[in-house]
C-alpha distance (Angstrom), angle and dihedral (degrees) to the residues before:
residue distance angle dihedral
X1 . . .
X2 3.94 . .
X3 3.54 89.3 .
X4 3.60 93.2 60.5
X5 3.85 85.7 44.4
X6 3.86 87.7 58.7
X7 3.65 98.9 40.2
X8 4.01 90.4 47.8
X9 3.40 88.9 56.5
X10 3.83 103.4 39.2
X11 3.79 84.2 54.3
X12 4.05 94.6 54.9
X13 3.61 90.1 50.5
X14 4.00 90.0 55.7
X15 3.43 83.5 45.0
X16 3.72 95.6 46.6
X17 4.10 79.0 48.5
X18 3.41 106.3 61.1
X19 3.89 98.3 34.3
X20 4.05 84.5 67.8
X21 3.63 91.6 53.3
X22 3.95 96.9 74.9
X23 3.81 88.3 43.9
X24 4.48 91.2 41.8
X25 4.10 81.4 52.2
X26 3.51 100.0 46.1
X27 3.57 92.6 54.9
X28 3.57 95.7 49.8
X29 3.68 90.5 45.6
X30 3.95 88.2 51.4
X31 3.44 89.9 51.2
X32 4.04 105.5 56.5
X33 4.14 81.7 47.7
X34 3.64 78.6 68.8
X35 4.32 96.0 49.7
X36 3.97 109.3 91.5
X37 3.34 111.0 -130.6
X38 3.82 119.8 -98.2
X39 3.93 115.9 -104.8
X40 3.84 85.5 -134.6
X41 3.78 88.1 62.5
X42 3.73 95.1 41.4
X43 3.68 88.6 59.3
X44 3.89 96.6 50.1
X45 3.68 81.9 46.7
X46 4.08 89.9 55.8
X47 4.26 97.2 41.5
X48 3.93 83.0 53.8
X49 3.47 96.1 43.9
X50 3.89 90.1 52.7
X51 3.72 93.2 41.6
X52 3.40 95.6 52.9
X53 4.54 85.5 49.9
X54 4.02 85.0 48.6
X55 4.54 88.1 48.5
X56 3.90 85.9 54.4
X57 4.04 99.3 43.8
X58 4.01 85.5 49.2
X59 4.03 90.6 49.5
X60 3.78 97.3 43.8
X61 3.88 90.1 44.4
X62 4.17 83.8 54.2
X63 3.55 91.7 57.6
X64 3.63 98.1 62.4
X65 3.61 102.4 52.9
């Protein structure tokens, strides 16, 4: 019967566990919403953006010869 005991309550801590994880990640997600976003980053973000424009130019350019 202690066994049972132990076990019940072993599993309610697991339990207890994993129902803070959605909460524990929510919070952290919530948080980096709140981070601005570096200038370095930005900048990467730009060059591909503007590669990417330049890719499409060259390809439409290739279809008309």
């Amino acid at each position: 019967m202690k066994d049972n005991h132990i076990r019940g309550k072993r599993s309610a801590d697991i339990a207890g566990a994993y129902a803070e994880i959605p909460k524990r990640l929510r919070e952290y997600y919530d948080s980096l919403q709140e981070e601005a976003i570096p200038d370095r980053f930005l900048d990467l973000l730009e060059k591909l953006d503007l590669a990417e424009r330049a890719a499409k130019r060259n390809d439409a350019v290739e279809e008309f010869k």
